[in-house]
PQR file of N, CA, C, O and H, with PARSE charges and radii, in Angstrom:
ATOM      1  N   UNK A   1      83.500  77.888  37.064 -0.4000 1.5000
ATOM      2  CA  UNK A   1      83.791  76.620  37.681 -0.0000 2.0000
ATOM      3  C   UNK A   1      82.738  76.338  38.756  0.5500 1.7000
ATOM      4  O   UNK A   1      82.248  77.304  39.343 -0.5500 1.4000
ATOM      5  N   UNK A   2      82.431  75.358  38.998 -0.4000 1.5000
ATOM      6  CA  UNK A   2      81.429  75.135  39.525 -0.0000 2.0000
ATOM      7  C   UNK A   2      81.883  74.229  41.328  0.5500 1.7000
ATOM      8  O   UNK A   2      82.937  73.593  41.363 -0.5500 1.4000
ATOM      9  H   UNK A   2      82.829  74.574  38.522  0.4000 1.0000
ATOM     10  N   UNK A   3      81.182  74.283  42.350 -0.4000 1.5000
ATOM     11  CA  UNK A   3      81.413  73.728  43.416 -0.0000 2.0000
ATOM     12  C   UNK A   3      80.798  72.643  43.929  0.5500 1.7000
ATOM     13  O   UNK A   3      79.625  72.870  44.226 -0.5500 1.4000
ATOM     14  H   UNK A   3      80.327  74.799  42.321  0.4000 1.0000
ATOM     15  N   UNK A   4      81.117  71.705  44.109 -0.4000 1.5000
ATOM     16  CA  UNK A   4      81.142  70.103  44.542 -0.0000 2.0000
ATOM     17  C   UNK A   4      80.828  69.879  46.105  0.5500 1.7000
ATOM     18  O   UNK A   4      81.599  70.495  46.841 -0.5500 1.4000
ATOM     19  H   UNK A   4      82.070  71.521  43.868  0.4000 1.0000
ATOM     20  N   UNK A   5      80.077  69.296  46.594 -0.4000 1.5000
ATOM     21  CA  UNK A   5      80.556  68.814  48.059 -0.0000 2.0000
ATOM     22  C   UNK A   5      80.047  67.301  48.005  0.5500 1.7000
ATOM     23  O   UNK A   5      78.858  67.036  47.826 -0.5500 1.4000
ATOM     24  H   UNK A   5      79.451  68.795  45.996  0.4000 1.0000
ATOM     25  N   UNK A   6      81.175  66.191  48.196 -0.4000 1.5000
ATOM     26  CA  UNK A   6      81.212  65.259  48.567 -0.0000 2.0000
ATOM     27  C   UNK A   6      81.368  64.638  49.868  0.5500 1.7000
ATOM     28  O   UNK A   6      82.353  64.708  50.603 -0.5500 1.4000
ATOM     29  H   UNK A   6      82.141  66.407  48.340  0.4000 1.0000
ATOM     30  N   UNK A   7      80.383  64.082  50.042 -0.4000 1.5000
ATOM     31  CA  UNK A   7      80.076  62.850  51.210 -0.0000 2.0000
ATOM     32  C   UNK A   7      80.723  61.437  51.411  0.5500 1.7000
ATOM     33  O   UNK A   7      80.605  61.062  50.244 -0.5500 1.4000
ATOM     34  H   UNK A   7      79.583  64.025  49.444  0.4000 1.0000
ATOM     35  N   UNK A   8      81.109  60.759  51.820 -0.4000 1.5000
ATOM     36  CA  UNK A   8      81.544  59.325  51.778 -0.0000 2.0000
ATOM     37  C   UNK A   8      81.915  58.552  52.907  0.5500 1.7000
ATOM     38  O   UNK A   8      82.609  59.021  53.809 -0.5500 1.4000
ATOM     39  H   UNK A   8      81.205  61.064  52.768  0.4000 1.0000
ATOM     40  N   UNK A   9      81.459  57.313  52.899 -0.4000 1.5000
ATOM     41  CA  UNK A   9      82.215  56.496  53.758 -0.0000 2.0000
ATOM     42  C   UNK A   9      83.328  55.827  53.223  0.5500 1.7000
ATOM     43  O   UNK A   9      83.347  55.693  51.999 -0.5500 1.4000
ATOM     44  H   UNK A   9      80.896  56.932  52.166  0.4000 1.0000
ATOM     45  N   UNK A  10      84.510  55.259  54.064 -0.4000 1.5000
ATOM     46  CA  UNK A  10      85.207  54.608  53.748 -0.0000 2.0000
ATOM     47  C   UNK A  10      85.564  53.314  54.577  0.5500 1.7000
ATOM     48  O   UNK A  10      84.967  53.445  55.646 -0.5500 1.4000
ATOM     49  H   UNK A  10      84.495  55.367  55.058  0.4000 1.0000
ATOM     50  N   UNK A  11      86.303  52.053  54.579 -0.4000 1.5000
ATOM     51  CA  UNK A  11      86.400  51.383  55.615 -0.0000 2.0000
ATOM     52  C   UNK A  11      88.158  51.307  55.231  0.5500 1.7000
ATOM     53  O   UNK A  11      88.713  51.673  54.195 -0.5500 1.4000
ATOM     54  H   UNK A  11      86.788  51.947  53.711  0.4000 1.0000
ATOM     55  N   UNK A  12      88.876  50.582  56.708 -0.4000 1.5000
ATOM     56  CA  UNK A  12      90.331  50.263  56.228 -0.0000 2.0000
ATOM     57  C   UNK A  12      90.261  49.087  57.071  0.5500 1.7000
ATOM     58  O   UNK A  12      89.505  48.563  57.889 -0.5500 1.4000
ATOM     59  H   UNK A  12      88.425  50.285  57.550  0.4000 1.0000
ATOM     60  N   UNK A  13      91.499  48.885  56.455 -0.4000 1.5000
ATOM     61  CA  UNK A  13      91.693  47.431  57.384 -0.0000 2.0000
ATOM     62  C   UNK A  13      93.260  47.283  57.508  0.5500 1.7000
ATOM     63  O   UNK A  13      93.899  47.326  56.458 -0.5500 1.4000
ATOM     64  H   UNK A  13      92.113  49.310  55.791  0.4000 1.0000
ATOM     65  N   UNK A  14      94.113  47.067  59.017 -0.4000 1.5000
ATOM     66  CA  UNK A  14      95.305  47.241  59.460 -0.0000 2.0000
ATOM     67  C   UNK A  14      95.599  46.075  59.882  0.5500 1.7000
ATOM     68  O   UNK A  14      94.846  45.131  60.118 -0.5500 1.4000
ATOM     69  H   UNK A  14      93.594  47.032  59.871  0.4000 1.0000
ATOM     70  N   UNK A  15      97.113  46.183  60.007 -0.4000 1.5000
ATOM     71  CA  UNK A  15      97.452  44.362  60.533 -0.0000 2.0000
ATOM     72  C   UNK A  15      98.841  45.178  61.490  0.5500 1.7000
ATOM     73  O   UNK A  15      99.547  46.133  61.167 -0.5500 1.4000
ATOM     74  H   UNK A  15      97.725  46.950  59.815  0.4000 1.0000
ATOM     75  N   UNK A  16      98.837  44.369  62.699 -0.4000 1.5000
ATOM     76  CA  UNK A  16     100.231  45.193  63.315 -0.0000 2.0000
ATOM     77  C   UNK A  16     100.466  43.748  64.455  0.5500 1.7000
ATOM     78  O   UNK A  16      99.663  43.300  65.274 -0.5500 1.4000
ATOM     79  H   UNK A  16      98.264  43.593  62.962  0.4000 1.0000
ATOM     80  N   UNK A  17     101.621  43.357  64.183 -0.4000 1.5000
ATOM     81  CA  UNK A  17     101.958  42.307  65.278 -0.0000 2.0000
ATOM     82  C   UNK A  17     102.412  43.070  66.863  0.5500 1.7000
ATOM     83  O   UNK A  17     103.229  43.990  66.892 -0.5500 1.4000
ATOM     84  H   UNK A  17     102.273  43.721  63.518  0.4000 1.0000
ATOM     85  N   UNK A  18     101.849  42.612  67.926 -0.4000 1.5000
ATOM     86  CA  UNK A  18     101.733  43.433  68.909 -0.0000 2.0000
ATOM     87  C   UNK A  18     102.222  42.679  70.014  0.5500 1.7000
ATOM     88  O   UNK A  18     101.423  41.749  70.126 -0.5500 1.4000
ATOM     89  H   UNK A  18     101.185  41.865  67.902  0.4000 1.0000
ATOM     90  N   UNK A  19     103.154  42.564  70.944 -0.4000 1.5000
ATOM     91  CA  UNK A  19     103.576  41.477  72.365 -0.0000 2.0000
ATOM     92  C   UNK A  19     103.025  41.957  73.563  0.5500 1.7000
ATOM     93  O   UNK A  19     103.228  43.023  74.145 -0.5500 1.4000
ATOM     94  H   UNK A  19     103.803  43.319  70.853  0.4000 1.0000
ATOM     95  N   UNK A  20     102.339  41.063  73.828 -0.4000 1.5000
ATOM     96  CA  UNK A  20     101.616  41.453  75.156 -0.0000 2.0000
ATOM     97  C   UNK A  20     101.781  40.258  75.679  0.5500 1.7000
ATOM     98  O   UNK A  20     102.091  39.294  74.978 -0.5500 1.4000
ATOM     99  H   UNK A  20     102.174  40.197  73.355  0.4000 1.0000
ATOM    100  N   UNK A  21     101.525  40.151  77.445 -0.4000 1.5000
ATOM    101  CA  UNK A  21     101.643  38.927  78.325 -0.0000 2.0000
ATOM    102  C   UNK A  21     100.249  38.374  78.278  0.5500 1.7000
ATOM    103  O   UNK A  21     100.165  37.163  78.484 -0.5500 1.4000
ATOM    104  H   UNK A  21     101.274  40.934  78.014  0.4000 1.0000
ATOM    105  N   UNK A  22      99.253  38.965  78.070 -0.4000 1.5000
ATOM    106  CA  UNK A  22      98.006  38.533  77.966 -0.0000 2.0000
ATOM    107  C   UNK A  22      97.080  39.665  76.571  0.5500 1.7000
ATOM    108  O   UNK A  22      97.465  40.574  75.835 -0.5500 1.4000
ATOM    109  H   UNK A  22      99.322  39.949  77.903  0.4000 1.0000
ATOM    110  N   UNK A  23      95.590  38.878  76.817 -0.4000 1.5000
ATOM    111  CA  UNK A  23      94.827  39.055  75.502 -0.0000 2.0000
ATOM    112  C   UNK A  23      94.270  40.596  76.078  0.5500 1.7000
ATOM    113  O   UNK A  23      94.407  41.634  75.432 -0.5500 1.4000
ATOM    114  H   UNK A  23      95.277  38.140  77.415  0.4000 1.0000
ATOM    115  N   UNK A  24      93.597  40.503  77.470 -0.4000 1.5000
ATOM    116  CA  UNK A  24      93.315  41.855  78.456 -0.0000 2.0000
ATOM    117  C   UNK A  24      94.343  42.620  78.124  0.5500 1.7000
ATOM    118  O   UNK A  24      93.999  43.428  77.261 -0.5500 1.4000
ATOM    119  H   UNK A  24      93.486  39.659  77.995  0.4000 1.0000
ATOM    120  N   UNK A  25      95.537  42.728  78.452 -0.4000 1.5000
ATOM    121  CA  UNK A  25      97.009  43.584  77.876 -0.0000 2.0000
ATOM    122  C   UNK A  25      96.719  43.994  76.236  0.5500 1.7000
ATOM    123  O   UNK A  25      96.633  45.198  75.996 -0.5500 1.4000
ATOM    124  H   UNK A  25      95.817  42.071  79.153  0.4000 1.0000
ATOM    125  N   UNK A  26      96.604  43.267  75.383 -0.4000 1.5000
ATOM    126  CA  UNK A  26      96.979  43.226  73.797 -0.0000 2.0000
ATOM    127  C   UNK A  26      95.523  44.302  73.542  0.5500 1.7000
ATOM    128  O   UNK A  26      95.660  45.199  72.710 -0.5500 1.4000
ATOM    129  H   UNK A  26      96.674  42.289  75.578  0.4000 1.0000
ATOM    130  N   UNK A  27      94.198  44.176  74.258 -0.4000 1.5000
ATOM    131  CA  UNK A  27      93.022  44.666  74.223 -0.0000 2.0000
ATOM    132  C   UNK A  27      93.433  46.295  74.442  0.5500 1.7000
ATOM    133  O   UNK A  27      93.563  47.167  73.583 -0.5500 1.4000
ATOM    134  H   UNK A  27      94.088  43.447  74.934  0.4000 1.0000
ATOM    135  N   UNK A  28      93.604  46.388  76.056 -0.4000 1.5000
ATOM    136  CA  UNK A  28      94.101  47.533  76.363 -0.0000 2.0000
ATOM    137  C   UNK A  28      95.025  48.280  75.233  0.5500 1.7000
ATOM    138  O   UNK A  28      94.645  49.369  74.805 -0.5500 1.4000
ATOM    139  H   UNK A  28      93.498  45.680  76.754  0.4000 1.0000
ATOM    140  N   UNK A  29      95.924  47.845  74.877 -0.4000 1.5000
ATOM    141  CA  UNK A  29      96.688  48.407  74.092 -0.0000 2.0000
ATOM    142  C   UNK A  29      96.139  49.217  73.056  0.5500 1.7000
ATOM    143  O   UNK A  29      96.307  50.410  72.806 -0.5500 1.4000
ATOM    144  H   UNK A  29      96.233  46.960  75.225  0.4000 1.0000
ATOM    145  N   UNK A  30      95.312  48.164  72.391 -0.4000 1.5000
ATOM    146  CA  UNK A  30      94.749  48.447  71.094 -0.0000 2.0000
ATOM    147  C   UNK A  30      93.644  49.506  71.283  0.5500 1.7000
ATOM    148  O   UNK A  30      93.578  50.452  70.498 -0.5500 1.4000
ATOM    149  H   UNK A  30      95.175  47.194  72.595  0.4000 1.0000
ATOM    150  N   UNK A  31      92.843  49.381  72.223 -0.4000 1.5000
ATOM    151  CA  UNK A  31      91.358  50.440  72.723 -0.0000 2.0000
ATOM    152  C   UNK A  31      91.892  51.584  73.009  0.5500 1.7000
ATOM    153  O   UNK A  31      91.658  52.586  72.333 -0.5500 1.4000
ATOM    154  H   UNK A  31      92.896  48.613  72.860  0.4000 1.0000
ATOM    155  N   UNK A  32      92.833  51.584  74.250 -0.4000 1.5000
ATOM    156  CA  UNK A  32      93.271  52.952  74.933 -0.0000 2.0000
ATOM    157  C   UNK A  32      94.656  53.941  74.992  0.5500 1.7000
ATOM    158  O   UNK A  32      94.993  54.920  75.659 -0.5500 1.4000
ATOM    159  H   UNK A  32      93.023  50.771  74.799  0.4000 1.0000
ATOM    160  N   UNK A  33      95.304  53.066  73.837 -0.4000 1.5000
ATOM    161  CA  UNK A  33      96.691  53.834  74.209 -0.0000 2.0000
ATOM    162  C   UNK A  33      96.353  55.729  73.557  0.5500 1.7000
ATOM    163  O   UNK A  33      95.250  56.275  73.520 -0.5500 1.4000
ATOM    164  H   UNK A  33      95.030  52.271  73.295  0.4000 1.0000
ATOM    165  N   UNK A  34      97.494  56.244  73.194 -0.4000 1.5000
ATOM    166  CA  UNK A  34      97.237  57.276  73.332 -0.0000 2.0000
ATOM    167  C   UNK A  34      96.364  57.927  72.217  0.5500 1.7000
ATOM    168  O   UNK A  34      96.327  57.673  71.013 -0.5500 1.4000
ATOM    169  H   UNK A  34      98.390  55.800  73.224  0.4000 1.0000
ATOM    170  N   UNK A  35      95.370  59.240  73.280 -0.4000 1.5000
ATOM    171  CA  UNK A  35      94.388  59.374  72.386 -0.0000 2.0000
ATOM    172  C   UNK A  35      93.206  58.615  72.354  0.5500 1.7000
ATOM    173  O   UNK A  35      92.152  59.031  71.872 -0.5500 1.4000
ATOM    174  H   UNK A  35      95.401  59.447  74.258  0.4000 1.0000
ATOM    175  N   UNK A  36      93.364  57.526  72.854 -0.4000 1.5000
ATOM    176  CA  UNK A  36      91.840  56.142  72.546 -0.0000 2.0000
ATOM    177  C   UNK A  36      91.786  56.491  71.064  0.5500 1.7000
ATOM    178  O   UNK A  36      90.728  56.948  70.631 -0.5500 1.4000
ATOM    179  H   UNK A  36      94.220  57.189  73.245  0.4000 1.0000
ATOM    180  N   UNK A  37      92.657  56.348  70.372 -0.4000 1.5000
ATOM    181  CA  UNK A  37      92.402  56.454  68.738 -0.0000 2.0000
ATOM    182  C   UNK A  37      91.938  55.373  67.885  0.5500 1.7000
ATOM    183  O   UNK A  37      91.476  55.341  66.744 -0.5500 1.4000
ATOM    184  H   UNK A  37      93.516  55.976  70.724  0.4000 1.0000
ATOM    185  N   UNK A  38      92.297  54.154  69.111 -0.4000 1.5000
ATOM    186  CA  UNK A  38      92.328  52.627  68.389 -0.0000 2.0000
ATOM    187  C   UNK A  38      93.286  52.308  67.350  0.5500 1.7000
ATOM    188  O   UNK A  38      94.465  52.649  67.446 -0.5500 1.4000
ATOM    189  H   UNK A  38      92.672  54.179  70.037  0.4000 1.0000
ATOM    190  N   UNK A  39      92.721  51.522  66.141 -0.4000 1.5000
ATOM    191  CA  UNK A  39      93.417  51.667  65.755 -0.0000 2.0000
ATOM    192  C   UNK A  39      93.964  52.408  64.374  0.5500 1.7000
ATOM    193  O   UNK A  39      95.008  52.006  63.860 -0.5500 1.4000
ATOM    194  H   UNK A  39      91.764  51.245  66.063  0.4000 1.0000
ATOM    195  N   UNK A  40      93.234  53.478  63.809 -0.4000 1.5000
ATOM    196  CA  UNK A  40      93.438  54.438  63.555 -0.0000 2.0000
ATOM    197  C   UNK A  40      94.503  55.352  64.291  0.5500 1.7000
ATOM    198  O   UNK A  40      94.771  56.396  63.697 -0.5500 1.4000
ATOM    199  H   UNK A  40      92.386  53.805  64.226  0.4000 1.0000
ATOM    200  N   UNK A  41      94.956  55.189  65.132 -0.4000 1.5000
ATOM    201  CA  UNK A  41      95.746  56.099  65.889 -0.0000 2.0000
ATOM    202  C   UNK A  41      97.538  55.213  65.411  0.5500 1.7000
ATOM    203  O   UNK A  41      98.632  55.656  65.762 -0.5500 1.4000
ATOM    204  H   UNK A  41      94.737  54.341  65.615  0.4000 1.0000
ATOM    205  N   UNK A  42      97.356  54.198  64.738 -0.4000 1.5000
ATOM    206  CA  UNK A  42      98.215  53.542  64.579 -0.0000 2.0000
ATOM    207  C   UNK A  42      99.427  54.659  63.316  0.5500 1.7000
ATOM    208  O   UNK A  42      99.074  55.041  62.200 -0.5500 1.4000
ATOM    209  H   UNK A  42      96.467  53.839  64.453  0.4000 1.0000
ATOM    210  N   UNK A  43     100.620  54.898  63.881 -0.4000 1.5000
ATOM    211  CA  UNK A  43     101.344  55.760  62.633 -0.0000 2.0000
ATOM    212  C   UNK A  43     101.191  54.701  61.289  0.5500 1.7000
ATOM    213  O   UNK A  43     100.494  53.686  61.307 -0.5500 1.4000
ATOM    214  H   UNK A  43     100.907  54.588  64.787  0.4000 1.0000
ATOM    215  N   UNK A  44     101.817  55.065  60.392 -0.4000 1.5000
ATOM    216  CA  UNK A  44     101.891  54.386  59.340 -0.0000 2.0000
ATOM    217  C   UNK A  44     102.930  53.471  59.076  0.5500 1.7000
ATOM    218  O   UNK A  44     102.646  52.497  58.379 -0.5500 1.4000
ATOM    219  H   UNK A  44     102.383  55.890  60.378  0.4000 1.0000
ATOM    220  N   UNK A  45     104.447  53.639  59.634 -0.4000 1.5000
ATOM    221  CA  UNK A  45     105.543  53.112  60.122 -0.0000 2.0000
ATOM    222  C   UNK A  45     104.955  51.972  61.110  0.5500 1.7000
ATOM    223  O   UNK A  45     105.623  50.942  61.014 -0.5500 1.4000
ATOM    224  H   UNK A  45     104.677  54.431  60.200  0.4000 1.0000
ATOM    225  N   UNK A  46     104.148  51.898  61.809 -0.4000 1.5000
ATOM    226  CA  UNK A  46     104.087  50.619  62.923 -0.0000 2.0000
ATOM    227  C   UNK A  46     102.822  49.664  62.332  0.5500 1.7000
ATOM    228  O   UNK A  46     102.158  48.710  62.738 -0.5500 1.4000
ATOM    229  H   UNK A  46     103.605  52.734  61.887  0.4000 1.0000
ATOM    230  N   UNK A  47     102.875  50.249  61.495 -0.4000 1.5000
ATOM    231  CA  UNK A  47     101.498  48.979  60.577 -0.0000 2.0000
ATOM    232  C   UNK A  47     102.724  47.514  59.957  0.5500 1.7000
ATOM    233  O   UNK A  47     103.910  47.678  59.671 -0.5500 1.4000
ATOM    234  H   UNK A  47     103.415  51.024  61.166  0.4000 1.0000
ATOM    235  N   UNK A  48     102.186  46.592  59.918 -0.4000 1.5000
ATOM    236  CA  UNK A  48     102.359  45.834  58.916 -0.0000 2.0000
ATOM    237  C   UNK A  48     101.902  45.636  57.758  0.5500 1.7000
ATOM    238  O   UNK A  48     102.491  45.060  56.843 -0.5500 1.4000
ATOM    239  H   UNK A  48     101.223  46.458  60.150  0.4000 1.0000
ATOM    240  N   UNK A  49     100.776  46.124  57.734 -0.4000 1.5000
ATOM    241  CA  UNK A  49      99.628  46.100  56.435 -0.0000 2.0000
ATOM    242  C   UNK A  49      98.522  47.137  56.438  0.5500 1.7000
ATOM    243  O   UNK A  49      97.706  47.176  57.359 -0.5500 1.4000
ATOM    244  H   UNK A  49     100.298  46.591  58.477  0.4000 1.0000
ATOM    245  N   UNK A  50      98.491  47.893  55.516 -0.4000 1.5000
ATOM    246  CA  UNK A  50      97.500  48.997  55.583 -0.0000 2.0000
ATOM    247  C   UNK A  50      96.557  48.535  54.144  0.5500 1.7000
ATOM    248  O   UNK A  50      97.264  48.087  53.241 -0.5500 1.4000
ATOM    249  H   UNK A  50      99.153  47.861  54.768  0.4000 1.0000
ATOM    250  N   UNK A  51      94.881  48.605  53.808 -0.4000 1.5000
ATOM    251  CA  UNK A  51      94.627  48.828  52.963 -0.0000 2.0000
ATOM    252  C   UNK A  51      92.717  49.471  53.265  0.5500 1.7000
ATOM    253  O   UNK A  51      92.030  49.086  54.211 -0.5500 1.4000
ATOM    254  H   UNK A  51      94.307  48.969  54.541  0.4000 1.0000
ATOM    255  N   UNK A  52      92.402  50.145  52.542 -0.4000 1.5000
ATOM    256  CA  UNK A  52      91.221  51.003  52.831 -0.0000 2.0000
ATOM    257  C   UNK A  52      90.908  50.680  51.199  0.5500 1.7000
ATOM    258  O   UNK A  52      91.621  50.142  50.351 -0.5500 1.4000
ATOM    259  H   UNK A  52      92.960  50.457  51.773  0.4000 1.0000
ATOM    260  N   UNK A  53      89.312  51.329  51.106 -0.4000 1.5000
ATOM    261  CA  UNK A  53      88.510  51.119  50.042 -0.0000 2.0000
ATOM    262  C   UNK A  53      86.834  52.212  50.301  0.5500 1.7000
ATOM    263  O   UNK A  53      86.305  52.492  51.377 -0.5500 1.4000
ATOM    264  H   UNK A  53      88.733  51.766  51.795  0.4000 1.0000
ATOM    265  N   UNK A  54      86.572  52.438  49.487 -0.4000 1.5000
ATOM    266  CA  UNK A  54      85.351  53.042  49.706 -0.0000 2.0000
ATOM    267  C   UNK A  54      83.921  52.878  49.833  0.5500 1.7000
ATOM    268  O   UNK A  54      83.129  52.594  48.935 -0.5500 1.4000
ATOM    269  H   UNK A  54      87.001  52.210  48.613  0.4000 1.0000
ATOM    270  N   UNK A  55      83.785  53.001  50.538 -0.4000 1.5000
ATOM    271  CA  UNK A  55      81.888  52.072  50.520 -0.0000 2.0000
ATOM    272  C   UNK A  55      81.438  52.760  50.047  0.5500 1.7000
ATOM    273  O   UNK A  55      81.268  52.313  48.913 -0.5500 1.4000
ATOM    274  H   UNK A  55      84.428  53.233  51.268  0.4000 1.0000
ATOM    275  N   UNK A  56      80.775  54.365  50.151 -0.4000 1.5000
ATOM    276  CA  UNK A  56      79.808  54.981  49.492 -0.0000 2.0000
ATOM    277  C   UNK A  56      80.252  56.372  49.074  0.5500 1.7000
ATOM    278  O   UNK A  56      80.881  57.048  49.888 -0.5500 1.4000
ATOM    279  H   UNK A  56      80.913  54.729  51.072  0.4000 1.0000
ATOM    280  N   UNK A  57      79.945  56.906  47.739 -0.4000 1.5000
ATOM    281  CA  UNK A  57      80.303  58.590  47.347 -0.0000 2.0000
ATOM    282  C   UNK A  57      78.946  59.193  47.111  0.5500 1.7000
ATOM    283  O   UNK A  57      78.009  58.632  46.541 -0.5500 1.4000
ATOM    284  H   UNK A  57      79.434  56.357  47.077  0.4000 1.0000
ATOM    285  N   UNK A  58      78.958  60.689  47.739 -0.4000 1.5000
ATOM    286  CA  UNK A  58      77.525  61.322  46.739 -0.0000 2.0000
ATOM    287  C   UNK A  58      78.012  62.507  47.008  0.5500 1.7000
ATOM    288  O   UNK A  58      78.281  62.941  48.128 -0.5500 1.4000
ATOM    289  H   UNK A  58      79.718  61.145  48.202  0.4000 1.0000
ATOM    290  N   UNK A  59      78.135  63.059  45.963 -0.4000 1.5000
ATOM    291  CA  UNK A  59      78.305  64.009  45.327 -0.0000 2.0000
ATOM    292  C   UNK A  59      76.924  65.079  44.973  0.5500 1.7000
ATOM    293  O   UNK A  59      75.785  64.675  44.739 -0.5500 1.4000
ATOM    294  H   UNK A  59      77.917  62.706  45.053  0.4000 1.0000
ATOM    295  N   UNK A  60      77.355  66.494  45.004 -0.4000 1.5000
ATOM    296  CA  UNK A  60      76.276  67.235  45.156 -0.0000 2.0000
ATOM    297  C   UNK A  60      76.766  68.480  44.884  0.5500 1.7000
ATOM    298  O   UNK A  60      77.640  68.930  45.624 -0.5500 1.4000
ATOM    299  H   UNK A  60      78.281  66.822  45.194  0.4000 1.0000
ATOM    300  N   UNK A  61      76.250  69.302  43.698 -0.4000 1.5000
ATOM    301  CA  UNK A  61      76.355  70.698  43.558 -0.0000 2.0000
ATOM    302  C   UNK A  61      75.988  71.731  44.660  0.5500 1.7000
ATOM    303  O   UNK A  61      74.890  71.669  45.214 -0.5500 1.4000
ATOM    304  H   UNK A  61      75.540  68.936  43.097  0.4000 1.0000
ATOM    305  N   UNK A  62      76.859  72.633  44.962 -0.4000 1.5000
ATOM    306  CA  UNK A  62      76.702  73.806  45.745 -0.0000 2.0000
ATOM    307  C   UNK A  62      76.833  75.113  45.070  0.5500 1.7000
ATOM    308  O   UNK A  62      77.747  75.524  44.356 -0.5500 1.4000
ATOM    309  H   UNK A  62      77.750  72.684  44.512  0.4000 1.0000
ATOM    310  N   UNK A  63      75.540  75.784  45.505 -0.4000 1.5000
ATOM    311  CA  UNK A  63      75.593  77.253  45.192 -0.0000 2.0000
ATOM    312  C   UNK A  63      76.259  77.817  45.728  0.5500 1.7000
ATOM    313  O   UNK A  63      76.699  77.557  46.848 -0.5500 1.4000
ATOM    314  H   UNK A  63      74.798  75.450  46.085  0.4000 1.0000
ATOM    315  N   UNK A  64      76.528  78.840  44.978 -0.4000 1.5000
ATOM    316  CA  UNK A  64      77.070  80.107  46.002 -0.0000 2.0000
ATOM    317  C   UNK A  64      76.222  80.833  46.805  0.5500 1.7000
ATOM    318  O   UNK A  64      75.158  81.178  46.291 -0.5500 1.4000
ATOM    319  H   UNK A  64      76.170  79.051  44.068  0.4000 1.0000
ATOM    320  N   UNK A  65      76.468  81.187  48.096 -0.4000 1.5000
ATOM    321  CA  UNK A  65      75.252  81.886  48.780 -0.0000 2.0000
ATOM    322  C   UNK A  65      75.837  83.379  49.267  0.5500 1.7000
ATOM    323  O   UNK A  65      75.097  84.173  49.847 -0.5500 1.4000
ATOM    324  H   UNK A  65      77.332  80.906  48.515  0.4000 1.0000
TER
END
């Protein structure tokens, strides 16, 4: 059997309705809450819409060393 190492980018794209008193507030939220994860840091439960896709694969045989 032979060994693989794959590379890739991917992009996603999230939708989450969010209440804030202002746009500075809704910003903060989104940049720094916990972690500074953005919004990747978002669980999967507090999304409204999740969908991702792949921009680039390369693929590449590895020896054994």
């Amino acid at each position: 059997m032979r060994k693989y190492l794959i590379k890739g980018t991917y992009s996603f794209k999230v939708q989450k309705i969010i209440m804030a008193d202002s746009s500075e507030e809704l910003v903060n939220h989104v940049l720094y809450r916990r972690g500074g994860y953005g919004l990747r840091g978002w669980k999967e439960r507090e999304q409204n819409a999740y969908e991702e896709w792949i921009d680039s694969i390369e693929v590449e045989e590895v020896q054994d060393e």
